[in-house]
Jmol script that loads the backbone (N, CA, C; Angstrom):
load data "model"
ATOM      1  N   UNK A   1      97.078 171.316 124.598  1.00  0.00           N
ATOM      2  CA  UNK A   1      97.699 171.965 125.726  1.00  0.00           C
ATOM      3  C   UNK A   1      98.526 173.148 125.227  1.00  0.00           C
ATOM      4  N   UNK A   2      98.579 174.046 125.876  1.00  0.00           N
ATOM      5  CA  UNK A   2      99.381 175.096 125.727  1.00  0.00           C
ATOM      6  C   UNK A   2     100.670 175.342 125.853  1.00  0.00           C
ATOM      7  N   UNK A   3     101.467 176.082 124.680  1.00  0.00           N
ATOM      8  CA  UNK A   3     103.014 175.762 125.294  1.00  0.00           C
ATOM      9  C   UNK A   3     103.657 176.474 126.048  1.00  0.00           C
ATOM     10  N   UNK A   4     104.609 176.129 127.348  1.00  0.00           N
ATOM     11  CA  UNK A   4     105.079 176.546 127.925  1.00  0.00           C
ATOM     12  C   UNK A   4     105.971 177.787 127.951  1.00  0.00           C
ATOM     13  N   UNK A   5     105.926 178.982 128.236  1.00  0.00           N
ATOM     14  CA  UNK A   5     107.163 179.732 127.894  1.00  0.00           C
ATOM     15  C   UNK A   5     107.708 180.600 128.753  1.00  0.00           C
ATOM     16  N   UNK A   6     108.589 181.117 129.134  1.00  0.00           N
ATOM     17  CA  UNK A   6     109.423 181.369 130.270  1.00  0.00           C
ATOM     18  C   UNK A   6     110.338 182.771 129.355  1.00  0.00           C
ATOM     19  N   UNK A   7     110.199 184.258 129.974  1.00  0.00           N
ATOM     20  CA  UNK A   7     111.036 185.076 129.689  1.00  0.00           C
ATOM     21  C   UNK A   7     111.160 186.184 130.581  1.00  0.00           C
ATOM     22  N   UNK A   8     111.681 187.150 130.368  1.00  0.00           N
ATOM     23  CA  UNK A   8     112.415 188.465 131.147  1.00  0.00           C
ATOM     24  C   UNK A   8     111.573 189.540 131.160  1.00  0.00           C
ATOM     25  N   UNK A   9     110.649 189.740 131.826  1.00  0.00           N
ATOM     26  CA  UNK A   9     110.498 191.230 131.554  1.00  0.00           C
ATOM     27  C   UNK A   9     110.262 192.127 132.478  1.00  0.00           C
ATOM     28  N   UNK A  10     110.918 193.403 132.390  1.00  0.00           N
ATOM     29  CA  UNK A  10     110.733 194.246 133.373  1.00  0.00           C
ATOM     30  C   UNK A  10     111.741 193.586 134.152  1.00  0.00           C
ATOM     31  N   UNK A  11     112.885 193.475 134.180  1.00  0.00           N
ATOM     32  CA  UNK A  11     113.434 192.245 135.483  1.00  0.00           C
ATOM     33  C   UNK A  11     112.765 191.687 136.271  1.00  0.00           C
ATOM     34  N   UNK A  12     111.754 190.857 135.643  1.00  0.00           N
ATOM     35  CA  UNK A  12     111.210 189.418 136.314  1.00  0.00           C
ATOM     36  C   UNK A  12     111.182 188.361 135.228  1.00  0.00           C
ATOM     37  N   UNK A  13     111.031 187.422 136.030  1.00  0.00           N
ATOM     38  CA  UNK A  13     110.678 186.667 134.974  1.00  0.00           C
ATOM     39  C   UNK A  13     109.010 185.900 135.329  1.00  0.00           C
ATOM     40  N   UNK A  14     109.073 186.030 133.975  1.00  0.00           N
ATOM     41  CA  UNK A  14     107.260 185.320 133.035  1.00  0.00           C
ATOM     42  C   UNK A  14     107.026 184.055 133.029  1.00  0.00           C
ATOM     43  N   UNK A  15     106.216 183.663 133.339  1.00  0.00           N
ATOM     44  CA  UNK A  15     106.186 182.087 133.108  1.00  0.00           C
ATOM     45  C   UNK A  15     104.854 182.216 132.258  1.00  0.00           C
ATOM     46  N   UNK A  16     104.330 181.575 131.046  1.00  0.00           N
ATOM     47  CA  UNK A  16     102.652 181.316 130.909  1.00  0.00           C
ATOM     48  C   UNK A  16     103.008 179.276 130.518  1.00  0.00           C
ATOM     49  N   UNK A  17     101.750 179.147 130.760  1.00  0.00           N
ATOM     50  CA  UNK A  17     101.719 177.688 130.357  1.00  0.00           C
ATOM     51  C   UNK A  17     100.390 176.584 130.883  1.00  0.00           C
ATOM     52  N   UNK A  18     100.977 175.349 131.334  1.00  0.00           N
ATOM     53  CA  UNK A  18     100.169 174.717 132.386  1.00  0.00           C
ATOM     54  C   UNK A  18     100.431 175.110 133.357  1.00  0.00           C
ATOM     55  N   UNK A  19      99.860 174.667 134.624  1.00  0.00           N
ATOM     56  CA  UNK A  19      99.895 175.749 135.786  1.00  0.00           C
ATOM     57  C   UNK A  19     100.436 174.348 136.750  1.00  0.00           C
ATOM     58  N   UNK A  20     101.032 172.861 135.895  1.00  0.00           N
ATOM     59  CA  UNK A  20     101.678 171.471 136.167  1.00  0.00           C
ATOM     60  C   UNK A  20     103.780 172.593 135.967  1.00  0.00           C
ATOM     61  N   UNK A  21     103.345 172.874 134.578  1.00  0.00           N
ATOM     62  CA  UNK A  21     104.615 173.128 134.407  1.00  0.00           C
ATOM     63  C   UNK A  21     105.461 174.528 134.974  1.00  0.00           C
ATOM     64  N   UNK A  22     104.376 175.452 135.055  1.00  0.00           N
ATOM     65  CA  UNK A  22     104.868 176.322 135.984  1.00  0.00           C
ATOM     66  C   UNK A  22     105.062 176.383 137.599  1.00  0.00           C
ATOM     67  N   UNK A  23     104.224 175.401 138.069  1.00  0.00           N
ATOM     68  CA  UNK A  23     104.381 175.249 139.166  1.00  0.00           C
ATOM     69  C   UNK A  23     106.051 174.370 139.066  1.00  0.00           C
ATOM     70  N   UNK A  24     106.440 173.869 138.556  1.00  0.00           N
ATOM     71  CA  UNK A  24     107.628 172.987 138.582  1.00  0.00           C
ATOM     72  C   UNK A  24     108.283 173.804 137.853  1.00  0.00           C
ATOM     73  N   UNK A  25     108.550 174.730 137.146  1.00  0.00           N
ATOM     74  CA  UNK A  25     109.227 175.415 136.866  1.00  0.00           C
ATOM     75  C   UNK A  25     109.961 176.725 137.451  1.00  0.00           C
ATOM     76  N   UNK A  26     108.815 177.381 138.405  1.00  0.00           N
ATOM     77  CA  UNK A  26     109.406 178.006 139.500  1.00  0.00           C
ATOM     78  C   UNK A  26     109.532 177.135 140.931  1.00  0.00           C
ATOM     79  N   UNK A  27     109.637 175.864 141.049  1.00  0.00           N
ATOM     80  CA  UNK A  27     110.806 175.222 142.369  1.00  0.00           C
ATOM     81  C   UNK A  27     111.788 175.349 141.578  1.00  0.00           C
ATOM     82  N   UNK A  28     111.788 174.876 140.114  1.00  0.00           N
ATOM     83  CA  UNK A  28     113.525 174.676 139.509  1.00  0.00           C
ATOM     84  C   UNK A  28     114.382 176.269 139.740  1.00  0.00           C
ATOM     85  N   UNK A  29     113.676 177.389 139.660  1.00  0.00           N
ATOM     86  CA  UNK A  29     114.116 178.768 139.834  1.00  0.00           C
ATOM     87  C   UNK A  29     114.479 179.187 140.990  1.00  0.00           C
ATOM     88  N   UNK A  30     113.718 178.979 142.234  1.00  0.00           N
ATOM     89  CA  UNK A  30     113.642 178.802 144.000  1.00  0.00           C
ATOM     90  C   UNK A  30     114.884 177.831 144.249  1.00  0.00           C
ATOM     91  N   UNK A  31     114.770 176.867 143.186  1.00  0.00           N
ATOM     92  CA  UNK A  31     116.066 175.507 143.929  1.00  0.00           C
ATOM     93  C   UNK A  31     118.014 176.418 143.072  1.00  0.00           C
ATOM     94  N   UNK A  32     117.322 176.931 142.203  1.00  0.00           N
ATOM     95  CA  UNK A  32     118.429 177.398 141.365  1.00  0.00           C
ATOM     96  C   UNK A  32     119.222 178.783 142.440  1.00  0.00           C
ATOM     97  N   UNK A  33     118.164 179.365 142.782  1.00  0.00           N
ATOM     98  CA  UNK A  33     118.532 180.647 143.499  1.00  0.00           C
ATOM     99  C   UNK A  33     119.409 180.060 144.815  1.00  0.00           C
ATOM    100  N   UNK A  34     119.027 179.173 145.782  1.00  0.00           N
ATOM    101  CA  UNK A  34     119.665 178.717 146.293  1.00  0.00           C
ATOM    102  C   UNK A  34     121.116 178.019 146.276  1.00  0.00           C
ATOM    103  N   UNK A  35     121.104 177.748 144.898  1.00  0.00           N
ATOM    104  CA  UNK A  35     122.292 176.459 144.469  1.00  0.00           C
ATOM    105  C   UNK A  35     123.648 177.821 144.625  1.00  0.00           C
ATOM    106  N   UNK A  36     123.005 179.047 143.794  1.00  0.00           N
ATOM    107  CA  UNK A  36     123.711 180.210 143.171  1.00  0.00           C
ATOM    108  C   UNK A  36     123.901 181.069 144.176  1.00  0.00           C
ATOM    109  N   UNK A  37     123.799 180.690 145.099  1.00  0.00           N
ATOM    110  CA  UNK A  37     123.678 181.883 146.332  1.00  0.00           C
ATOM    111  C   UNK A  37     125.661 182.427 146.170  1.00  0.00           C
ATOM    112  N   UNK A  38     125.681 183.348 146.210  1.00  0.00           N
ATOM    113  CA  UNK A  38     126.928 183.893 145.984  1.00  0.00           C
ATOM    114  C   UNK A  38     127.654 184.493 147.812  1.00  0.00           C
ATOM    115  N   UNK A  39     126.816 184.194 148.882  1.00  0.00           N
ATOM    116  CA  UNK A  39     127.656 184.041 149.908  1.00  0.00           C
ATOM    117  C   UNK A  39     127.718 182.715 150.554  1.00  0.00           C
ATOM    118  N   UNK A  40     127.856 181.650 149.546  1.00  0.00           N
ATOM    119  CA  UNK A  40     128.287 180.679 150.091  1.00  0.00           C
ATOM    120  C   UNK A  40     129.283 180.116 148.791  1.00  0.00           C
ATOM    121  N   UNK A  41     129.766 180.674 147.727  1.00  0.00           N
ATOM    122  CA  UNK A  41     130.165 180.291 146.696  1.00  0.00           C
ATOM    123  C   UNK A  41     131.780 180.545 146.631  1.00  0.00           C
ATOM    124  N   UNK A  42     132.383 179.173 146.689  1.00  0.00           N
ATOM    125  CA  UNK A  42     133.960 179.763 146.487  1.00  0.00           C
ATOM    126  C   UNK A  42     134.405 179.297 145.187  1.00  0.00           C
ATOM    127  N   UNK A  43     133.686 178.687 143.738  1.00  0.00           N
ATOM    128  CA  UNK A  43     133.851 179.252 142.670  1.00  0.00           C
ATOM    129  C   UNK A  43     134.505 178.108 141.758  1.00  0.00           C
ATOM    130  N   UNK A  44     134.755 176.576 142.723  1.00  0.00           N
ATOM    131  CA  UNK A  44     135.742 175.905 141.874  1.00  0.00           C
ATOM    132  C   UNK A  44     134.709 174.947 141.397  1.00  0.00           C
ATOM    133  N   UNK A  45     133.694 174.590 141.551  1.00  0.00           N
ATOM    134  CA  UNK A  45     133.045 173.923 140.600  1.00  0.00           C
ATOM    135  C   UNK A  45     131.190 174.400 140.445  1.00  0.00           C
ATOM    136  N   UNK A  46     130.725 173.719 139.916  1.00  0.00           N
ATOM    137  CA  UNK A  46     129.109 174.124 139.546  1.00  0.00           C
ATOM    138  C   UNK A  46     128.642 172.452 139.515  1.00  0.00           C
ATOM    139  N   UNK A  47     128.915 172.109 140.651  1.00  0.00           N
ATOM    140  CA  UNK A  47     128.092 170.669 141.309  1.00  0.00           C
ATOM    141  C   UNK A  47     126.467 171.163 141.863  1.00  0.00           C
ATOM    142  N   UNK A  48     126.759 172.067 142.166  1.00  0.00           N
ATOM    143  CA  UNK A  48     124.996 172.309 142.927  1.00  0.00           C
ATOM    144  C   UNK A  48     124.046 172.684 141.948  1.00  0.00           C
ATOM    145  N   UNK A  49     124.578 173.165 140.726  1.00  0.00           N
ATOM    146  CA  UNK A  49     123.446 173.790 139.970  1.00  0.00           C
ATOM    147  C   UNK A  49     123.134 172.241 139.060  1.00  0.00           C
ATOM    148  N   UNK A  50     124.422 171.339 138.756  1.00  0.00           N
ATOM    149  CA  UNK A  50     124.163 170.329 137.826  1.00  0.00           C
ATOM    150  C   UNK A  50     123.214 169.609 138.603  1.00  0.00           C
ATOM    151  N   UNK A  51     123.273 169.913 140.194  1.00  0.00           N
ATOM    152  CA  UNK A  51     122.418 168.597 140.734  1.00  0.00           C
ATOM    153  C   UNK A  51     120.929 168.908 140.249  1.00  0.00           C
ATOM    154  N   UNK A  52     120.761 170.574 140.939  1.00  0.00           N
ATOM    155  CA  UNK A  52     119.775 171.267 140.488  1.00  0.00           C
ATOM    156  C   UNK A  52     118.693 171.157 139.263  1.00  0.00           C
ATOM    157  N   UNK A  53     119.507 170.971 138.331  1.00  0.00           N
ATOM    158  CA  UNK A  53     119.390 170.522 136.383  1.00  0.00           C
ATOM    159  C   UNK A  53     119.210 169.321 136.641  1.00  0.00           C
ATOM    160  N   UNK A  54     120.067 168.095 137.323  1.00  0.00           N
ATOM    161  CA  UNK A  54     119.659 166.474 136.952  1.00  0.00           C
ATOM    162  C   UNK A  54     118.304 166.536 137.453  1.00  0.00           C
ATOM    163  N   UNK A  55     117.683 167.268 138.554  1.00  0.00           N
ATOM    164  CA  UNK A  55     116.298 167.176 139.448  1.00  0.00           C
ATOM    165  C   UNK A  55     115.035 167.312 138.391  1.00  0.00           C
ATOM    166  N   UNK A  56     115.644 168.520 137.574  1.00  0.00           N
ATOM    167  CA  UNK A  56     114.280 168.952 137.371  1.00  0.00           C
ATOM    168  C   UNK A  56     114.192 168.914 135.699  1.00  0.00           C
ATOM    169  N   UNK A  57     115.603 168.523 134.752  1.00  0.00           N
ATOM    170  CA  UNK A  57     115.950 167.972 133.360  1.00  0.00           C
ATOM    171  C   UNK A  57     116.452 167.345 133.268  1.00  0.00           C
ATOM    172  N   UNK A  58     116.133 166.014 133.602  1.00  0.00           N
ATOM    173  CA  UNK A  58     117.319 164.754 133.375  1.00  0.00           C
ATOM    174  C   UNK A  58     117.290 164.366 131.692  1.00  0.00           C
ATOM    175  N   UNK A  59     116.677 165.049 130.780  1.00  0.00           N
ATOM    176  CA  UNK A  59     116.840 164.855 130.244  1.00  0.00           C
ATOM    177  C   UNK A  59     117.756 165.454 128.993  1.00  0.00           C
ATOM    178  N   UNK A  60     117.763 166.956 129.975  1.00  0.00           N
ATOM    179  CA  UNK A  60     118.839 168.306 129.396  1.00  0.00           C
ATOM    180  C   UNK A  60     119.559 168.184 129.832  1.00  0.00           C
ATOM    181  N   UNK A  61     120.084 167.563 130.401  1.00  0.00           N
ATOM    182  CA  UNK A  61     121.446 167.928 131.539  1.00  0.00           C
ATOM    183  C   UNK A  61     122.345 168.674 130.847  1.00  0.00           C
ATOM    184  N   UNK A  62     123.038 168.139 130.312  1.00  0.00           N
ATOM    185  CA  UNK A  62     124.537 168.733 129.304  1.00  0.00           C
ATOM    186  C   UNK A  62     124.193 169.750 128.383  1.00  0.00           C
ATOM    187  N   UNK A  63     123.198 169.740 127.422  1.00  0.00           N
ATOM    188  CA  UNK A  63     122.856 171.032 127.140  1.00  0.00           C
ATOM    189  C   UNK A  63     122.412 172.218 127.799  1.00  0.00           C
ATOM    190  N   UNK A  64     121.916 172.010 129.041  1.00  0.00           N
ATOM    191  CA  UNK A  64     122.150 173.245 129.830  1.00  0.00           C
ATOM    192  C   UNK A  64     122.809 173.668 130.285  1.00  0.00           C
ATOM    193  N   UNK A  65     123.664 172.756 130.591  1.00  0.00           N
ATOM    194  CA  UNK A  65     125.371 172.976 131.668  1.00  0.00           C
ATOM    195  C   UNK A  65     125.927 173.756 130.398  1.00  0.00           C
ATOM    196  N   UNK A  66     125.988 173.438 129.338  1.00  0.00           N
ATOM    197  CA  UNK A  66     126.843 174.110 128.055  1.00  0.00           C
ATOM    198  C   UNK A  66     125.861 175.915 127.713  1.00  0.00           C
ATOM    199  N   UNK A  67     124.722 175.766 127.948  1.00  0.00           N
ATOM    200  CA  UNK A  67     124.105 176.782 127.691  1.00  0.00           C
ATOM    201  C   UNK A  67     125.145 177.754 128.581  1.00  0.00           C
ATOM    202  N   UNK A  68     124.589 177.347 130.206  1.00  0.00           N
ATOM    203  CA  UNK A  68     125.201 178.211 131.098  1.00  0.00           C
ATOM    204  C   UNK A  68     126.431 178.637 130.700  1.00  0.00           C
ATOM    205  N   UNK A  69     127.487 177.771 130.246  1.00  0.00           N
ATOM    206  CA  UNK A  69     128.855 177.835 129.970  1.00  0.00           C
ATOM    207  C   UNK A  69     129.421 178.602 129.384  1.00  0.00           C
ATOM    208  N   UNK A  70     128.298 178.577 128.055  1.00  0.00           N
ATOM    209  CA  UNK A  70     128.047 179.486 126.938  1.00  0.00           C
ATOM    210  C   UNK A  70     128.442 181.349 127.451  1.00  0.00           C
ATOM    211  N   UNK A  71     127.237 181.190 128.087  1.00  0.00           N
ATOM    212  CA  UNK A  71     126.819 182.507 129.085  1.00  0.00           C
ATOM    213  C   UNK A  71     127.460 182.981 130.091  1.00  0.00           C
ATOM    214  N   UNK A  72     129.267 182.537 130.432  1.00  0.00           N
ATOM    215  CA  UNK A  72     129.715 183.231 131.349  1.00  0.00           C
ATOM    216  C   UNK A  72     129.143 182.217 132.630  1.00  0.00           C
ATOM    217  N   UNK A  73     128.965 181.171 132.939  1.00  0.00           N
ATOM    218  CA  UNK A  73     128.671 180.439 134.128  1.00  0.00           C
ATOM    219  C   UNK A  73     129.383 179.147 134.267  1.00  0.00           C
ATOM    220  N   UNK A  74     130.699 179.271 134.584  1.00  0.00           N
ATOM    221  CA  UNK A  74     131.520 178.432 134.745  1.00  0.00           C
ATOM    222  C   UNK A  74     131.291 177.751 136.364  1.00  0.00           C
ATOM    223  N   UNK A  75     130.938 178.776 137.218  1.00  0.00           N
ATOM    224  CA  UNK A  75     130.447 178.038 138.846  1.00  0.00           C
ATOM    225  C   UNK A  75     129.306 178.214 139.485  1.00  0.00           C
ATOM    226  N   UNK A  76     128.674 177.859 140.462  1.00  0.00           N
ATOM    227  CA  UNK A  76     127.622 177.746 140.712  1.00  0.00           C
ATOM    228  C   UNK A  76     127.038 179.481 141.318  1.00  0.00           C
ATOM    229  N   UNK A  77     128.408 180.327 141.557  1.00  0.00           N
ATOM    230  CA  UNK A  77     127.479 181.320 141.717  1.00  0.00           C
ATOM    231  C   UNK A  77     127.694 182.536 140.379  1.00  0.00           C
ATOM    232  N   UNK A  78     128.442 181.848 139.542  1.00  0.00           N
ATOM    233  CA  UNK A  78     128.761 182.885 137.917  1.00  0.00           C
ATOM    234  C   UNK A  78     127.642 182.330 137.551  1.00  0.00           C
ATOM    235  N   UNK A  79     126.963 181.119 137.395  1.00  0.00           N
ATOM    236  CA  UNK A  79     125.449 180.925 136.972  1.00  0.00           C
ATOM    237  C   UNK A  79     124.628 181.564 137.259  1.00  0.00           C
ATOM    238  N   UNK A  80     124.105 182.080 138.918  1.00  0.00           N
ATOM    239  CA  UNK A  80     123.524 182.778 139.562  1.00  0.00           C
ATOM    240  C   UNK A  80     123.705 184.735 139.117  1.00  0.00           C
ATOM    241  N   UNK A  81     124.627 184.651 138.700  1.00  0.00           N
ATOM    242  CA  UNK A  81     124.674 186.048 138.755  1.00  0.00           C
ATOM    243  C   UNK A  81     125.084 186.759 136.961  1.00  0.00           C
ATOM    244  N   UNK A  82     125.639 186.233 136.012  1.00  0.00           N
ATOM    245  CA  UNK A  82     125.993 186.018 134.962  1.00  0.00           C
ATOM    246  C   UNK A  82     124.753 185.720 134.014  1.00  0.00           C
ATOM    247  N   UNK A  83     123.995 184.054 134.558  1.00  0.00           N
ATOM    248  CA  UNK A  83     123.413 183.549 133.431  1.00  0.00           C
ATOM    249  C   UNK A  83     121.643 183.603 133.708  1.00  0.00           C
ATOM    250  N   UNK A  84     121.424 183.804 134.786  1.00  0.00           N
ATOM    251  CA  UNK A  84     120.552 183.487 135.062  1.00  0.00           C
ATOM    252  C   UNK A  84     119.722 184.794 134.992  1.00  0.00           C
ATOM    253  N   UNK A  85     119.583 185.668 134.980  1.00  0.00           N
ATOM    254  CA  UNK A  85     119.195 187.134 134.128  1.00  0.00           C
ATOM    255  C   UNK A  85     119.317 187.328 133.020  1.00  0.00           C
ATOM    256  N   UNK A  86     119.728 186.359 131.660  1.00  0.00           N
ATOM    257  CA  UNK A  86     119.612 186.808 130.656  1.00  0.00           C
ATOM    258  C   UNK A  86     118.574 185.802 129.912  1.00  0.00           C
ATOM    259  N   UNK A  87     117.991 186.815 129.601  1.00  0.00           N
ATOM    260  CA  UNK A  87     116.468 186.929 128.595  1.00  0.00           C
ATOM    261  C   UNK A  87     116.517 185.380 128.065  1.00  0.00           C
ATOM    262  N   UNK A  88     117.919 185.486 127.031  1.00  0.00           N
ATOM    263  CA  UNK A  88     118.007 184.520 125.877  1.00  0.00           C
ATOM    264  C   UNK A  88     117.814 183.074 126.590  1.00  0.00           C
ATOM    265  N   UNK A  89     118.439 183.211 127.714  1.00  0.00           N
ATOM    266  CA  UNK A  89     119.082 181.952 128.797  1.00  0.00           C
ATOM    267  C   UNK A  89     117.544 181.518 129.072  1.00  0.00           C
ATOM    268  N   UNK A  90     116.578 182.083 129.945  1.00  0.00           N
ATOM    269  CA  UNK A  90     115.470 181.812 130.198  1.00  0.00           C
ATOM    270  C   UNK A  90     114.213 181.368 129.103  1.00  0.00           C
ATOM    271  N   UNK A  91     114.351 181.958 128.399  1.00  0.00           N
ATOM    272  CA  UNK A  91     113.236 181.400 127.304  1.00  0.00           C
ATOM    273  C   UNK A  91     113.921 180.041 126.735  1.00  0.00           C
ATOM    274  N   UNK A  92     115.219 179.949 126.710  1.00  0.00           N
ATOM    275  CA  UNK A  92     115.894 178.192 126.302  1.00  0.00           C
ATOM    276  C   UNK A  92     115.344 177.610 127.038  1.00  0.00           C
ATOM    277  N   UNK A  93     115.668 177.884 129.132  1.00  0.00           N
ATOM    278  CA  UNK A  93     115.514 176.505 129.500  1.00  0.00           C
ATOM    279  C   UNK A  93     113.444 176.409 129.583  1.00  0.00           C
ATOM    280  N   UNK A  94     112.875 177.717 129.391  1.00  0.00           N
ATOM    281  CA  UNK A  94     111.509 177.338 128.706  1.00  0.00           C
ATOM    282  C   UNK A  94     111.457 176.334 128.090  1.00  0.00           C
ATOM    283  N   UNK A  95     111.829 176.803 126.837  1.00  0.00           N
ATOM    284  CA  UNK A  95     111.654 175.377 125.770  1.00  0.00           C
ATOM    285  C   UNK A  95     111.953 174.269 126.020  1.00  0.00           C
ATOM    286  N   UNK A  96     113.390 173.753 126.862  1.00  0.00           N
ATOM    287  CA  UNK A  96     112.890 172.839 127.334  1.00  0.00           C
ATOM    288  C   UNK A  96     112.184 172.090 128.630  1.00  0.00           C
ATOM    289  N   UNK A  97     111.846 173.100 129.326  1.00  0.00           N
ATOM    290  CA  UNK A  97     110.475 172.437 129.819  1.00  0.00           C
ATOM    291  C   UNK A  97     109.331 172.030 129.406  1.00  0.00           C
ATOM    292  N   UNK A  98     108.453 173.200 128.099  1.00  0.00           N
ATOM    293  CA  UNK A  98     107.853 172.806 127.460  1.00  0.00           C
ATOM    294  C   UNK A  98     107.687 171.182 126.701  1.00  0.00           C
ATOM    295  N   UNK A  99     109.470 170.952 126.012  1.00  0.00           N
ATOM    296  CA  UNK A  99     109.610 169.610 125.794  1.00  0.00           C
ATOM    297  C   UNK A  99     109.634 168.460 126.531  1.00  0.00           C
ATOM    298  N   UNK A 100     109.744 169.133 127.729  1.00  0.00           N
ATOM    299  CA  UNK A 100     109.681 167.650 129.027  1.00  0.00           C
ATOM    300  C   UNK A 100     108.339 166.997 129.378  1.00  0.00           C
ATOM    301  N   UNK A 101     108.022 165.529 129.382  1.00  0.00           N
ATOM    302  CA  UNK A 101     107.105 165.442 129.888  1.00  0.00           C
ATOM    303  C   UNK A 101     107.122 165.691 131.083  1.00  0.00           C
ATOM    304  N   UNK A 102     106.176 165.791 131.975  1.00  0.00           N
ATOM    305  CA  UNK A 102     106.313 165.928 133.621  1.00  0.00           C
ATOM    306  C   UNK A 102     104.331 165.237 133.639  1.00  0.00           C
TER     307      UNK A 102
END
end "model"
wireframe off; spacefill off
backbone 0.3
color backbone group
């Protein structure tokens, strides 16, 4: 099987892979955009994106929450707008999709 990989270009983002893992990889992006919506965001916690992450990496959880963290995404819409456009950020949570079974 082929491995999954997820990056930036042109401001979009790439998916190549199985067409199992990309299809589940862009709801996790569709469910993310929603979580991050920045006119509904008043900033004191990042509960919607962790729910977001338990859905679709229960097995990343905390290393992604720390990725984001990493990256300037302390709430659910500094994730959205901060982390979620950078290159580096997207090809991680690639990899681990690639590593997930599904």
């Amino acid at each position: 099987m082929s491995e999954f990989k997820a990056y930036i270009r042109d401001d979009e983002i790439m998916l190549e892979g199985a067409d199992d893992k990309i299809e589940l990889f862009s709801q996790f992006l569709d469910d993310m955009d929603e979580a991050t919506d920045a006119s509904s965001c008043d900033c004191r916690s990042n509960d919607k994106v962790r729910t977001v992450v338990e859905n679709y990496f229960p097995d990343y959880v905390d290393e992604i929450m720390e990725l984001f963290e990493d990256n300037d995404g302390y709430c659910n819409c500094e994730i959205g707008t901060n982390v979620m456009g950078k290159n580096s950020v997207v090809r991680k949570l690639g990899r681990f999709m690639d590593m997930q079974d599904i």
